[in-house]
C-alpha positions, -999 to 999 in steps of 0.1 A, spaced: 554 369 -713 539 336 -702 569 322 -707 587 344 -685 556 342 -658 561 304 -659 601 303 -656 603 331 -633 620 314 -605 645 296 -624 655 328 -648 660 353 -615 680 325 -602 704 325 -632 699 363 -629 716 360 -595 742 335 -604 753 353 -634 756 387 -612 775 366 -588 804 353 -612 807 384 -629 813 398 -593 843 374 -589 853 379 -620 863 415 -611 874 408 -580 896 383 -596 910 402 -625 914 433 -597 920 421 -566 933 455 -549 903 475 -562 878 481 -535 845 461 -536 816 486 -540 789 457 -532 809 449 -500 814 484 -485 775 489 -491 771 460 -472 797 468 -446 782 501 -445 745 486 -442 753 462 -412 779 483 -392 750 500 -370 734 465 -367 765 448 -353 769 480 -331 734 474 -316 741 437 -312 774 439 -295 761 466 -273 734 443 -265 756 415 -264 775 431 -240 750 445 -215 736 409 -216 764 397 -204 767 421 -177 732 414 -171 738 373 -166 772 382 -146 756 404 -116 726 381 -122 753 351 -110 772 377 -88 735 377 -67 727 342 -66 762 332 -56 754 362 -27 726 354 -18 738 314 -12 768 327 4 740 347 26 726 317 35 752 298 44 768 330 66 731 325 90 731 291 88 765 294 105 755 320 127 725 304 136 745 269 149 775 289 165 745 313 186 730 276 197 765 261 205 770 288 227 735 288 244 747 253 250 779 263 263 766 290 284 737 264 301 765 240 305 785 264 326 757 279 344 744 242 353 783 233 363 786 264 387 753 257 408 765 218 407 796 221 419 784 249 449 759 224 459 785 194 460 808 220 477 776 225 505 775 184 504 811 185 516 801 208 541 774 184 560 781 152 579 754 130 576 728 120 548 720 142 522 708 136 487 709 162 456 679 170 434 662 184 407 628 212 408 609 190 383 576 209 391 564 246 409 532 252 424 508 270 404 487 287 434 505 313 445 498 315 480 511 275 483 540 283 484 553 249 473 579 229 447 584 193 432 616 174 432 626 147 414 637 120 447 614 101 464 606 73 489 630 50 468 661 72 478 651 73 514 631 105 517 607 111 538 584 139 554 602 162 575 638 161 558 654 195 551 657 210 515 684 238 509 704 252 482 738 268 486 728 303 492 705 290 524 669 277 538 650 262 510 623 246 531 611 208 539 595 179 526 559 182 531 554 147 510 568 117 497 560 90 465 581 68 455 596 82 430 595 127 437 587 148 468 570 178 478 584 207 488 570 237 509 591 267 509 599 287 542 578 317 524 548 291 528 524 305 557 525 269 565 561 270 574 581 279 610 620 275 610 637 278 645 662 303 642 687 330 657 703 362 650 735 352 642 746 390 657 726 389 692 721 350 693 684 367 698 658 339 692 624 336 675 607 316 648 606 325 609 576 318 594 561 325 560 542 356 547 522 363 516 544 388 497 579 364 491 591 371 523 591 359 563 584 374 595 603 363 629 583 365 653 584 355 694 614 377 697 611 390 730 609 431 735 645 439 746 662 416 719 686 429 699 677 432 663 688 455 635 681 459 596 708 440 580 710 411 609 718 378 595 693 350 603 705 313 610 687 281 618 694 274 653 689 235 649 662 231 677 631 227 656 644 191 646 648 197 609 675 218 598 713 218 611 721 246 632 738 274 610 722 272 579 713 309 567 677 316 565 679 351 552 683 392 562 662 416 583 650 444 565 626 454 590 620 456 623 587 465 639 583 474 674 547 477 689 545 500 720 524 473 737 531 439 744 558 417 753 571 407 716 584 421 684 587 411 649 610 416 618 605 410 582 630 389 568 640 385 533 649 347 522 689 343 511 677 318 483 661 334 451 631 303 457 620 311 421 652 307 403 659 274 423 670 242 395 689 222 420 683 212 459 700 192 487 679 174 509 695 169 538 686 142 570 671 158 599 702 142 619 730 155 596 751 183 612 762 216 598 806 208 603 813 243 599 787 269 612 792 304 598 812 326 623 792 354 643 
């Protein structure tokens, strides 16, 4: 017994070898006769290679949408990055053509003047409300001074209240400080437009008996020293008659939307109007 205690190891390893020759042996000597040691094995491992190829198999299914959703997901990514630089190309393209409309309408009103005029950009707006008042980018290097005439296509901007070298101030028509010269372009009636509090004008000094009706067109009349005769200042949409007095008044609503303004021509108070609107 202490023998076999000692040499334990090495006899159940000859044990094992022995077992495995005679095994050969018979396969050997009957090579069609079915292995009983196999099919017990077969038999033993079938359920375990089930399990692993079912596992094997949703693993792979696993890793494959796993790759399916990266690969999305970068593809995502790429799809907004695209989206995101064709939206800004055409915010560029739609500024670009906004900017070339209003340019080419102001050089078209350029054509339409004979004499000095210089175009501009609103670097600057006023931040008191009731100063009524803008900042250009032209100054006392490109010959402006106090007094010269700012307008936009659509009409009347106002004047240049100051000049540096280098920009200009600007105070709009709606600026209580302002008074244009100007006519009904229906009547010819006469009176001044000057600034109100509200966004709009009021001319006033029309006489009692002038003719003046909501939806009257108001032009400079080019007798205040400033602006070329037939320039539009803007539209009645109001008349008010007092029942005492000598005068009458009507509001007037500017042609120019003075908030949207980007671009100006400032125009030499001796520069002429060559075409002035029909009446």
């Amino acid at each position: 017994m202490e023998y076999l205690r000692r040499n334990r190891i090495l006899l159940a390893s000859a044990g094992l070898l022995l077992c495995s020759l005679l095994l050969v042996s018979v396969s050997v000597r009957s090579p069609n006769a079915r292995d009983p040691v196999g099919r017990l094995l077969l038999d033993a491992l079938a359920p375990f290679q089930v399990v692993f190829g079912w596992i094997g198999r949703g693993t792979g299914r696993v890793w494959s949408g796993y790759m399916d959703v990266v690969d999305a997901r970068q593809q995502n990514e790429q799809l907004r990055a695209q989206v995101a630089a064709l939206n800004a190309q055409l915010l560029r393209s739609s500024e670009l053509e906004g900017e070339n409309q209003r340019l080419t309408a102001l050089l078209n009103l350029r054509g339409q003047i004979a004499g000095s005029a210089y175009g501009a950009r609103v670097i600057g707006r006023d931040a008191n409300p009731m100063a009524m008042m803008l900042t250009i980018d032209r100054g006392g290097r490109d010959g402006l001074r106090r007094g010269f005439a700012v307008v936009a296509p659509q009409g009347v901007v106002g004047q240049v209240a100051e000049s540096s070298y280098t920009a200009s101030r600007v105070v709009l028509l709606t600026d209580h400080n302002s008074g244009i010269d100007a006519i009904v372009q229906r009547s010819r009636a006469r009176g001044v437009v000057k600034g109100g509090t509200d966004g709009t004008c009021r001319m006033e000094y029309l006489t009692r008996d002038a003719d003046v009706q909501v939806g009257d067109r108001i032009l400079t009349s080019g007798l205040d020293g400033v602006f070329p005769k037939g320039l539009v200042v803007g539209e009645v949409v109001e008349v008010g008659r007092s029942n005492r007095g000598l005068l009458q008044a009507a509001t007037v609503q500017p042609s120019v939307e003075l908030e949207k303004l980007e671009e100006v021509l400032v125009v030499d108070p001796t520069a002429k109007l060559a075409n002035e609107p029909p009446a």
